[in-house]
N, C-alpha and C positions, 0 to 999 in steps of 0.2 A: 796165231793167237786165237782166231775166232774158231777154229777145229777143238779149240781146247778148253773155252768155254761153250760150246753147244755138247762136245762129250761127256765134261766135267761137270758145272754148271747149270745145263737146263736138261742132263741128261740125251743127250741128240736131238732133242726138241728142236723146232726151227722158232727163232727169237726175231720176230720182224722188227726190223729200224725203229728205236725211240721205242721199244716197250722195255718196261722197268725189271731189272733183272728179279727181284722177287717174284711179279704177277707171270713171268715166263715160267719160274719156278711151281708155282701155283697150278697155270696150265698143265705142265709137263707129271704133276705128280711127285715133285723133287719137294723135300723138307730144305730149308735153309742151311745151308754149312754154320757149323759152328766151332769156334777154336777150341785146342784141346791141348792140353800138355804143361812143364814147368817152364818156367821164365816166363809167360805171359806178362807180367804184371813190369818187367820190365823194359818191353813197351807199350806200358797204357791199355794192354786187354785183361779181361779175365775169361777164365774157361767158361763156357758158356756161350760168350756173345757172339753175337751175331756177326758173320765174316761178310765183310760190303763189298760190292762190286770192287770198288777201287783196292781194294786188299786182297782179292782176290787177283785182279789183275798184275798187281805187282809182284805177288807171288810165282803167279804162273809166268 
């Protein structure tokens, strides 16, 4: 899992322990993921928003 968020997610960045996956993103030059597509709203997102750590995790 963590090969797949340093690839994914902070771009190969390296993400030291307890830093917030946004301000990794921030460092690394990576814009935030944001969801995209139909049925969002059937669970609770909209296109747009902002994809959190924990959603992304689950995902991947």
């Amino acid at each position: 899992m963590a090969h797949l968020f340093r690839g994914v997610m902070v771009s190969d960045g390296h993400r030291t322990e307890g830093t917030l996956l946004r301000a990794a993103q921030d460092e690394a030059g990576v814009p935030s993921g944001v969801w995209k597509g139909r049925g969002l709203a059937v669970v609770g997102l909209m296109a747009g928003d902002v994809v959190s750590e924990r959603q992304a995790e689950l995902l991947l």
